[in-house]
PyMOL CGO cylinders between C-alpha atoms (Angstrom):
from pymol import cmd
from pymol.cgo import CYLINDER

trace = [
    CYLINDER, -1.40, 2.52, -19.87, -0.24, 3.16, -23.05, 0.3, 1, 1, 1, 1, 1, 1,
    CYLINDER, -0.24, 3.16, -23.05, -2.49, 2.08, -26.43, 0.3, 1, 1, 1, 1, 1, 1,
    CYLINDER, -2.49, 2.08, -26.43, 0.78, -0.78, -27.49, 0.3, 1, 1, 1, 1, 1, 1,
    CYLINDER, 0.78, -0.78, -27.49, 0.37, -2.59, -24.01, 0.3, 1, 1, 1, 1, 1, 1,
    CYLINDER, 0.37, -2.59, -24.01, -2.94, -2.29, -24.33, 0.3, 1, 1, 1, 1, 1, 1,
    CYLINDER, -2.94, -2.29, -24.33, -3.53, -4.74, -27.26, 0.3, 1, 1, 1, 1, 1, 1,
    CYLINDER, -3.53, -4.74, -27.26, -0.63, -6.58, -25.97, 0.3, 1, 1, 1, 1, 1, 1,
    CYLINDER, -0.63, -6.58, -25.97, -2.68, -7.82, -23.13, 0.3, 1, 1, 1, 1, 1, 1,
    CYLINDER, -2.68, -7.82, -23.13, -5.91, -7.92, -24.66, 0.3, 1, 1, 1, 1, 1, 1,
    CYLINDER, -5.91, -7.92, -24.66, -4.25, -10.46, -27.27, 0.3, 1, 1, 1, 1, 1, 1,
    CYLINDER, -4.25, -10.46, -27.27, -2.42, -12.58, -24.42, 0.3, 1, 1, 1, 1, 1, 1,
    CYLINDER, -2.42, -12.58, -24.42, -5.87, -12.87, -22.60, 0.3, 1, 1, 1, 1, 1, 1,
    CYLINDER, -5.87, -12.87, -22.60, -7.79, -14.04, -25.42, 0.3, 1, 1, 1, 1, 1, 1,
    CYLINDER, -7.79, -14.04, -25.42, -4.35, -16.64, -25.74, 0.3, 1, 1, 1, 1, 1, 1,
    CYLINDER, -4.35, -16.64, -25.74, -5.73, -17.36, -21.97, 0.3, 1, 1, 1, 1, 1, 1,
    CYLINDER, -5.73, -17.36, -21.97, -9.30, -18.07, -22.97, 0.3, 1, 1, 1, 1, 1, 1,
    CYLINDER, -9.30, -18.07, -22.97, -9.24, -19.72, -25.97, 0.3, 1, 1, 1, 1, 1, 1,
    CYLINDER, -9.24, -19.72, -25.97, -9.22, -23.22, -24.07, 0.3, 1, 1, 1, 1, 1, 1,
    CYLINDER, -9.22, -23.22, -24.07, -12.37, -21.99, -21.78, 0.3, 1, 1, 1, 1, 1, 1,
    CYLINDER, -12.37, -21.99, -21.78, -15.97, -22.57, -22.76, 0.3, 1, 1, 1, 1, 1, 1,
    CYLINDER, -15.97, -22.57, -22.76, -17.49, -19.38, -23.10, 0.3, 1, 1, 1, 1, 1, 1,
    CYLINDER, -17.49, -19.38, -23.10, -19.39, -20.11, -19.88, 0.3, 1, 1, 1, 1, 1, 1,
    CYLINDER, -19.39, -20.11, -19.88, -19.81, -17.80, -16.49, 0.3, 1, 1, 1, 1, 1, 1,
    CYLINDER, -19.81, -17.80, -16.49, -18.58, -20.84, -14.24, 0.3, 1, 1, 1, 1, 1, 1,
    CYLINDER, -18.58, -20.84, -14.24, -14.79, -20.18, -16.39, 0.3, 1, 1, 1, 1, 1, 1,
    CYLINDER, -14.79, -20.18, -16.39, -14.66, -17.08, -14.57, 0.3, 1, 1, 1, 1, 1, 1,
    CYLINDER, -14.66, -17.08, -14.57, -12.55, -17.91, -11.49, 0.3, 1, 1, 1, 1, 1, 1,
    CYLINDER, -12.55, -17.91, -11.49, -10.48, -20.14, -13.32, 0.3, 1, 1, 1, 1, 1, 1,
    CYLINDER, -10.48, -20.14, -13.32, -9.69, -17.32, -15.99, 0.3, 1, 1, 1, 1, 1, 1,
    CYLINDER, -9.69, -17.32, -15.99, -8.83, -14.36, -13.65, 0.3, 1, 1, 1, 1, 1, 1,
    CYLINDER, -8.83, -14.36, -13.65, -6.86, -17.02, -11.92, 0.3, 1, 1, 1, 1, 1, 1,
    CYLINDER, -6.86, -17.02, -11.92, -4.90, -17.55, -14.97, 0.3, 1, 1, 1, 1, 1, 1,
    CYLINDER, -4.90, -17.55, -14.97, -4.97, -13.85, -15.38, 0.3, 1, 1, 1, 1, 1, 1,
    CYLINDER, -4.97, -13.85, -15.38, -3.60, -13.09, -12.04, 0.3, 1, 1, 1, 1, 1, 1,
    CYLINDER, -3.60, -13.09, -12.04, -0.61, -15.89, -12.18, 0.3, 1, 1, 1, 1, 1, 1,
    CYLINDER, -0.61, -15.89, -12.18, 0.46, -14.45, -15.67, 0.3, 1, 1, 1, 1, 1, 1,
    CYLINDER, 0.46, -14.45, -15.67, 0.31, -10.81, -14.52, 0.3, 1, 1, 1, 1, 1, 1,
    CYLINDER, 0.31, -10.81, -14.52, 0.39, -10.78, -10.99, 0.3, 1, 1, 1, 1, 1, 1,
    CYLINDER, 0.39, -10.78, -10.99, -2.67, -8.41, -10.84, 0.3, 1, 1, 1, 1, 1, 1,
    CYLINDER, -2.67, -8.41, -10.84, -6.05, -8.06, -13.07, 0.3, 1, 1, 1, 1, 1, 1,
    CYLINDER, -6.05, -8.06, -13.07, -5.35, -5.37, -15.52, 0.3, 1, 1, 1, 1, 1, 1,
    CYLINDER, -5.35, -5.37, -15.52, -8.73, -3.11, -16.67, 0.3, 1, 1, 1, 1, 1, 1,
    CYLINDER, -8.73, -3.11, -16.67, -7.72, -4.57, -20.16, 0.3, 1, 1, 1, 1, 1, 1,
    CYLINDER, -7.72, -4.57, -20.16, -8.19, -7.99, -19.10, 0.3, 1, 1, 1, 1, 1, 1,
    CYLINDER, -8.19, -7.99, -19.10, -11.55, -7.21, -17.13, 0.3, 1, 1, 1, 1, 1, 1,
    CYLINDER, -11.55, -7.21, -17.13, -12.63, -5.77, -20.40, 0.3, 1, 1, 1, 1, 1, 1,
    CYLINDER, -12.63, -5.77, -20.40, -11.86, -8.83, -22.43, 0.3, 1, 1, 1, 1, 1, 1,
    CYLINDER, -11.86, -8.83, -22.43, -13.13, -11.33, -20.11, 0.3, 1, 1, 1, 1, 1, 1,
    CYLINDER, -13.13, -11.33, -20.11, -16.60, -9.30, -19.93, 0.3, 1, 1, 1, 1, 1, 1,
    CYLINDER, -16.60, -9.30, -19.93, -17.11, -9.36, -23.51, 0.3, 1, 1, 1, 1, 1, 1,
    CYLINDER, -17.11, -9.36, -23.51, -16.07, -13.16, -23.86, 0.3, 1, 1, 1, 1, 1, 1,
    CYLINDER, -16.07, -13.16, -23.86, -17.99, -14.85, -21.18, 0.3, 1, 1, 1, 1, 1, 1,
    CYLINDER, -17.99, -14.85, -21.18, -20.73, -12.06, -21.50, 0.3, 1, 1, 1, 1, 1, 1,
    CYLINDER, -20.73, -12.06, -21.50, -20.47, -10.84, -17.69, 0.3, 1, 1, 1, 1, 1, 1,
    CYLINDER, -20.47, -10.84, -17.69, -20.93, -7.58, -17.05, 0.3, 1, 1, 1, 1, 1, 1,
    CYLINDER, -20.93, -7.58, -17.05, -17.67, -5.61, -15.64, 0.3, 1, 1, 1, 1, 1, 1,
    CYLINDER, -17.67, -5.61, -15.64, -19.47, -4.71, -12.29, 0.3, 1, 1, 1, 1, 1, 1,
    CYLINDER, -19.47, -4.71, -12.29, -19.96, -8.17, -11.61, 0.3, 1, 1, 1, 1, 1, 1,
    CYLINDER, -19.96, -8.17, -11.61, -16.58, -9.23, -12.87, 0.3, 1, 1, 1, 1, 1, 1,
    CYLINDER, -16.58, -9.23, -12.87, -15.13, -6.11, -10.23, 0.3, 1, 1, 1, 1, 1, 1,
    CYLINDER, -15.13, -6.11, -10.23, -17.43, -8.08, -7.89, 0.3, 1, 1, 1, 1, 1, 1,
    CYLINDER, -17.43, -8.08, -7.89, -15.36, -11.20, -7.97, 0.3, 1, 1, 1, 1, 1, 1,
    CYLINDER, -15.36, -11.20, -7.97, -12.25, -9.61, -7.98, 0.3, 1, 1, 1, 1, 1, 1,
    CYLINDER, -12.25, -9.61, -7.98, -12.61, -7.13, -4.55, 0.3, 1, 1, 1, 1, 1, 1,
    CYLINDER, -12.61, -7.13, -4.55, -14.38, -10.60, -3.20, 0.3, 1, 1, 1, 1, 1, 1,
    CYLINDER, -14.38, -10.60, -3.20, -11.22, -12.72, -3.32, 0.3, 1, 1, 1, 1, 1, 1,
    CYLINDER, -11.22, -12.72, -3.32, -8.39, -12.04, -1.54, 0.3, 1, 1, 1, 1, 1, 1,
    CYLINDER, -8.39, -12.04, -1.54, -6.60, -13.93, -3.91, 0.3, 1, 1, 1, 1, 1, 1,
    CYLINDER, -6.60, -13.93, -3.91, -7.28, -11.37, -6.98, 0.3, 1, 1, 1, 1, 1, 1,
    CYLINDER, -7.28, -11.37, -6.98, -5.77, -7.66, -7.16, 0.3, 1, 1, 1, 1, 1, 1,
    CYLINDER, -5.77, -7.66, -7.16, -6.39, -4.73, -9.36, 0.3, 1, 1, 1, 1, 1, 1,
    CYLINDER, -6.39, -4.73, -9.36, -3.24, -2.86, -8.23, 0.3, 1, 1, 1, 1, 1, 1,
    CYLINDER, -3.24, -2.86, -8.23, 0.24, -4.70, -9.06, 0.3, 1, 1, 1, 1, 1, 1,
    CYLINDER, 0.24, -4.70, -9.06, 2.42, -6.02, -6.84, 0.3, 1, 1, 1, 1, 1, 1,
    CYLINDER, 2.42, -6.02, -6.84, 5.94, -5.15, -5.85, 0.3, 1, 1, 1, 1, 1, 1,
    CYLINDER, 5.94, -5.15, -5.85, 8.88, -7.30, -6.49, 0.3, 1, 1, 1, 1, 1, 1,
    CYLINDER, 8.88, -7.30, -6.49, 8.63, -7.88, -3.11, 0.3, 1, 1, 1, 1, 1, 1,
    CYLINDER, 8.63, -7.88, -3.11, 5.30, -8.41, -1.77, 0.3, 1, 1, 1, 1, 1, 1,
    CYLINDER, 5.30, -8.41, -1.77, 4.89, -8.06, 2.10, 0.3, 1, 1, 1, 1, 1, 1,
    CYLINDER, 4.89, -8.06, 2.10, 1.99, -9.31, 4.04, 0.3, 1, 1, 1, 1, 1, 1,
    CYLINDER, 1.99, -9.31, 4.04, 1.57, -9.43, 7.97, 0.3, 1, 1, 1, 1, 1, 1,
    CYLINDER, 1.57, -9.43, 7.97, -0.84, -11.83, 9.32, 0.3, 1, 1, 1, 1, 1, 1,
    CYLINDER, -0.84, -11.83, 9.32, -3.27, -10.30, 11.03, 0.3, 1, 1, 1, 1, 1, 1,
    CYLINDER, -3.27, -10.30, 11.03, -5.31, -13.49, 12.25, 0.3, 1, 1, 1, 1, 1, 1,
    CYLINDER, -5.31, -13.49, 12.25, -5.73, -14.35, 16.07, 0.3, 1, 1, 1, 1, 1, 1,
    CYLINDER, -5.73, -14.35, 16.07, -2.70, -15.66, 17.64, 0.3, 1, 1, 1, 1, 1, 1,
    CYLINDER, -2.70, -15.66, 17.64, -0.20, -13.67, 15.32, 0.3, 1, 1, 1, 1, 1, 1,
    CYLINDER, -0.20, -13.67, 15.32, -2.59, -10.48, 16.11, 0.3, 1, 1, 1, 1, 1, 1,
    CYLINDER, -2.59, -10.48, 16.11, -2.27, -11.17, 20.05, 0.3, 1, 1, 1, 1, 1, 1,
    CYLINDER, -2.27, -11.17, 20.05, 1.15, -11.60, 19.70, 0.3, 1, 1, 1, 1, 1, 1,
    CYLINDER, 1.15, -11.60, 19.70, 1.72, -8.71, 18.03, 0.3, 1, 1, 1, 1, 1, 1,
    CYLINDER, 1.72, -8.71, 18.03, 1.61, -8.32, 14.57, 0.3, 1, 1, 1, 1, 1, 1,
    CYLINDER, 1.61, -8.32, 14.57, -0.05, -4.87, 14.22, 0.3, 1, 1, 1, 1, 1, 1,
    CYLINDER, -0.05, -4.87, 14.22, 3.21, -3.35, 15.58, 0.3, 1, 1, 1, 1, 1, 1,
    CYLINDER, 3.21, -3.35, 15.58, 5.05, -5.29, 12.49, 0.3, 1, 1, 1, 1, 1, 1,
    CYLINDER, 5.05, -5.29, 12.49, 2.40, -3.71, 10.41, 0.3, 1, 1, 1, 1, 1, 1,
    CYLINDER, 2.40, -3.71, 10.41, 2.35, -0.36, 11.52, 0.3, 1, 1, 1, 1, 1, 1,
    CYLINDER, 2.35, -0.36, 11.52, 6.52, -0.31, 11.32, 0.3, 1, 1, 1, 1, 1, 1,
    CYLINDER, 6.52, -0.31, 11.32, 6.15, -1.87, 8.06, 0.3, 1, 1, 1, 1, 1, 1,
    CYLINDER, 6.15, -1.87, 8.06, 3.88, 1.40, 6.65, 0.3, 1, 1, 1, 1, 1, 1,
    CYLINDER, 3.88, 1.40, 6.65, 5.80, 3.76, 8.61, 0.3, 1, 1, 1, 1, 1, 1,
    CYLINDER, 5.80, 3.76, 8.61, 9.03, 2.34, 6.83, 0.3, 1, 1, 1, 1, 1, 1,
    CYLINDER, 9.03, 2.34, 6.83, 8.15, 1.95, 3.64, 0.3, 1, 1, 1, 1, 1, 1,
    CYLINDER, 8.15, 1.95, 3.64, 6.01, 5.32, 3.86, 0.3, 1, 1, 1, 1, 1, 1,
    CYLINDER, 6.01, 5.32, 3.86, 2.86, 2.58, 2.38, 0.3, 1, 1, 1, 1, 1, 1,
    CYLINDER, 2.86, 2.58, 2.38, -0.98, 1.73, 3.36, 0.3, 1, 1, 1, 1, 1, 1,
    CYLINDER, -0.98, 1.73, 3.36, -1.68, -1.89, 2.98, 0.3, 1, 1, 1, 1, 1, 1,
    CYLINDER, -1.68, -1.89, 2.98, -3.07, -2.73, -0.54, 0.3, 1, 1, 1, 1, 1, 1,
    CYLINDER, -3.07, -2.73, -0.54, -0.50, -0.48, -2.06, 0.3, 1, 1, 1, 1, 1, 1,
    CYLINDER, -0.50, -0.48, -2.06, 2.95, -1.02, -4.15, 0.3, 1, 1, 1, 1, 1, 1,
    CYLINDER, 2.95, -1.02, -4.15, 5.88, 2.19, -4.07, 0.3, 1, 1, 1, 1, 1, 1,
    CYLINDER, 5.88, 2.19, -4.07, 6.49, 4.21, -6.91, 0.3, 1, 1, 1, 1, 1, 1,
    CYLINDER, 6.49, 4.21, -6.91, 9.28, 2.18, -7.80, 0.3, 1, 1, 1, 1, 1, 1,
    CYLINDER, 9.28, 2.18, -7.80, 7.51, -1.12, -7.96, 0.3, 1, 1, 1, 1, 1, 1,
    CYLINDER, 7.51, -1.12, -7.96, 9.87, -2.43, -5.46, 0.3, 1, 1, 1, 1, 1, 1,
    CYLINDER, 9.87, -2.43, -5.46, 7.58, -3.09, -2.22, 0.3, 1, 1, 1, 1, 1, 1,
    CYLINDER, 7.58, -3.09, -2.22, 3.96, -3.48, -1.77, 0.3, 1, 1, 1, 1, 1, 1,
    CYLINDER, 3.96, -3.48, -1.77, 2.31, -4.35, 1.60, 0.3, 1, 1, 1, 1, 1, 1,
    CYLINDER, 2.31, -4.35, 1.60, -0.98, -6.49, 2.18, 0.3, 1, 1, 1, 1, 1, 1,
    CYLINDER, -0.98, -6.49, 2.18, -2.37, -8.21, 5.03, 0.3, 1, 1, 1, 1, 1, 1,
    CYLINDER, -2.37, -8.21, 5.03, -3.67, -11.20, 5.25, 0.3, 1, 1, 1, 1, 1, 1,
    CYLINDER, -3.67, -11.20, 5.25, -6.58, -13.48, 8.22, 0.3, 1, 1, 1, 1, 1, 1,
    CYLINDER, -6.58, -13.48, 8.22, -4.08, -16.69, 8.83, 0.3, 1, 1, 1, 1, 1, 1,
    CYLINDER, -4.08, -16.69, 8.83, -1.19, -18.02, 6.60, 0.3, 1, 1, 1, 1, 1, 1,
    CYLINDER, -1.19, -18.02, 6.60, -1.24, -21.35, 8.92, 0.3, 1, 1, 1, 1, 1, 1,
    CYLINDER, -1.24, -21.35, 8.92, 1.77, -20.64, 10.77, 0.3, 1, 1, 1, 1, 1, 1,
    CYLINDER, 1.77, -20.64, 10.77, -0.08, -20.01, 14.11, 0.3, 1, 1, 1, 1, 1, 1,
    CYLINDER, -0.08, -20.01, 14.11, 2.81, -22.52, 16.35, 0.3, 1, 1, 1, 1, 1, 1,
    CYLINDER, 2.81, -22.52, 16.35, 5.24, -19.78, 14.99, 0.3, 1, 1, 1, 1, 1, 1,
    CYLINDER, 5.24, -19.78, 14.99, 2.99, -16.60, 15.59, 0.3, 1, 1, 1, 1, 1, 1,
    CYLINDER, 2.99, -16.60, 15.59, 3.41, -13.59, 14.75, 0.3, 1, 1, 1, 1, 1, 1,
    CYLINDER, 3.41, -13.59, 14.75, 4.64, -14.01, 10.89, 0.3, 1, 1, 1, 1, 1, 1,
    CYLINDER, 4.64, -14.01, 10.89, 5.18, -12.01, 7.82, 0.3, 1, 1, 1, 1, 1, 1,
    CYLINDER, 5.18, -12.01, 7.82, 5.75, -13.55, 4.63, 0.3, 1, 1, 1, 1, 1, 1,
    CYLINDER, 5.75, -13.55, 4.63, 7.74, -11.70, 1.77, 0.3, 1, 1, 1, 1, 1, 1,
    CYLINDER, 7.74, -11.70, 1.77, 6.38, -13.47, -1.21, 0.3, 1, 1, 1, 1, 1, 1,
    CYLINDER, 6.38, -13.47, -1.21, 6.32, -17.27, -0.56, 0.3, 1, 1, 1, 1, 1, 1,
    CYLINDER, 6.32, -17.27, -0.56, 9.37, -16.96, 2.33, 0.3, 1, 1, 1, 1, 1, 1,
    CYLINDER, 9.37, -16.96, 2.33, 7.19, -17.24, 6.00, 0.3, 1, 1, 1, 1, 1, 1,
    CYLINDER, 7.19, -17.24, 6.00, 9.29, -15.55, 8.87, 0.3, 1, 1, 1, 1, 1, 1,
    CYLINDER, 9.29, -15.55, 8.87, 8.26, -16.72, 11.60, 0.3, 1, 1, 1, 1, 1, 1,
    CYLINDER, 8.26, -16.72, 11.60, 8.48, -15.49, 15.43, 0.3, 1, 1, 1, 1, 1, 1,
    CYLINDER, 8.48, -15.49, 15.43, 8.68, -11.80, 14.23, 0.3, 1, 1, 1, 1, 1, 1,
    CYLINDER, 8.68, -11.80, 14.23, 9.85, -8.85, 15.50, 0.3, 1, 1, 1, 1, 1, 1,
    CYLINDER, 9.85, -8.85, 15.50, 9.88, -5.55, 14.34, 0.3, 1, 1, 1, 1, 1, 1,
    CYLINDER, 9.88, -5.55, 14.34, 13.19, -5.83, 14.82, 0.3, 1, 1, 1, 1, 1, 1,
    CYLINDER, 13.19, -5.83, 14.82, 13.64, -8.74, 12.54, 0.3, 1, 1, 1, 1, 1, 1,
    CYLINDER, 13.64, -8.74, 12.54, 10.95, -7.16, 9.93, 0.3, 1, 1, 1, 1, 1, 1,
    CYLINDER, 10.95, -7.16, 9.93, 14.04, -4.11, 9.67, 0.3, 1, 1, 1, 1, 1, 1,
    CYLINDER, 14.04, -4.11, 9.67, 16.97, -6.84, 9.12, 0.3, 1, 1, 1, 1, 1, 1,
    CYLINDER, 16.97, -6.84, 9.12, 14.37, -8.23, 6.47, 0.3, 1, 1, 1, 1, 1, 1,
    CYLINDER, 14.37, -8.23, 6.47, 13.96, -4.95, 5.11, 0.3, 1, 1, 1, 1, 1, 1,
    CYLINDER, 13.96, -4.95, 5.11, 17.47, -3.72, 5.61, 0.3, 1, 1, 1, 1, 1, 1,
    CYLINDER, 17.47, -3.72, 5.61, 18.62, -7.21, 3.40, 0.3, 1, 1, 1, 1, 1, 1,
    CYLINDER, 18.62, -7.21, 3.40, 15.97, -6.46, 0.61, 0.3, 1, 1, 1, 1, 1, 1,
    CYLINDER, 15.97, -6.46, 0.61, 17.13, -3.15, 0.03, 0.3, 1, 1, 1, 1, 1, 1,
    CYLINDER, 17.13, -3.15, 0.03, 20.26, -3.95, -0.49, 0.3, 1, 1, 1, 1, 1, 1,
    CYLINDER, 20.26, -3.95, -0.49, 19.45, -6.68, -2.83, 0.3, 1, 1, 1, 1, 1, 1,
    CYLINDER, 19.45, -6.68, -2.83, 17.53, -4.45, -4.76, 0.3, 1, 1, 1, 1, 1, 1,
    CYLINDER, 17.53, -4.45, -4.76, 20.37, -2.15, -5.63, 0.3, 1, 1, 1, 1, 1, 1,
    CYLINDER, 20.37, -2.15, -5.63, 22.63, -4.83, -6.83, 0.3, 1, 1, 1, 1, 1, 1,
]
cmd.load_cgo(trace, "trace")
């Protein structure tokens, strides 16, 4: 990352902070902000949030890999994520998974080169009546195929190129 983003995010985290007590309990509620704003947790950020509520980055890295919610890698423009809980799993979601990687040529946690897709899985989105779903972002599609993951795919690619 180049020095000029650098400080750019280091001065829109501190923007973040300023409202927070300098206390550990902010923490969640800072990387949340953190994550909204930036759709991951930048190093940067990690940095500044260590030095300002006095955490050490291990711990902070602790929080972040606990939490589904929180990333360290950025997502796509379109983020995909098969459910992988009980009834979607026994009705056959890892086959939408595994034709989701083999498509997009991805593991699960990842985002393409192009910063166009990024797959991650997920226990239960609470669509279990409609079983076996994938969202792409907030959109649920539900009853899946792999079939209807490709017309999903085959529809987001061409959006993408308009």
């Amino acid at each position: 990352m180049c020095e000029c983003i650098e400080n750019k995010i280091k001065l829109e985290v501190q923007e973040i902070m300023k409202p927070y007590k300098q206390e550990k309990d902010n923490l969640i509620p800072i990387l949340n902000e953190i994550q909204e704003k930036y759709g991951y947790i930048p190093k940067t950020a990690q940095i500044e949030v260590s030095k300002y509520l006095n955490i050490p980055m291990a711990e902070i890295y602790g929080v972040i890999t606990f939490y589904a919610r929180f990333t360290l890698e950025p997502k796509g423009k379109y983020n995909i994520s098969v459910c992988l809980g009980t009834a979607c799993f026994v009705k056959g979601s890892q086959a939408i998974l595994d034709r989701l990687k083999e498509r997009l040529k991805l593991e699960e946690g990842k985002t393409s080169a192009d910063g166009k897709f990024s797959i991650d899985t997920t226990r239960c989105v609470g669509a279990c009546g409609i079983a076996p779903v994938f969202t792409v972002n907030d959109e649920v599609y539900g009853h899946a195929t792999v079939k209807k993951l490709d017309e999903v795919l085959n529809q987001l690619e061409k959006e993408s190129i308009n």
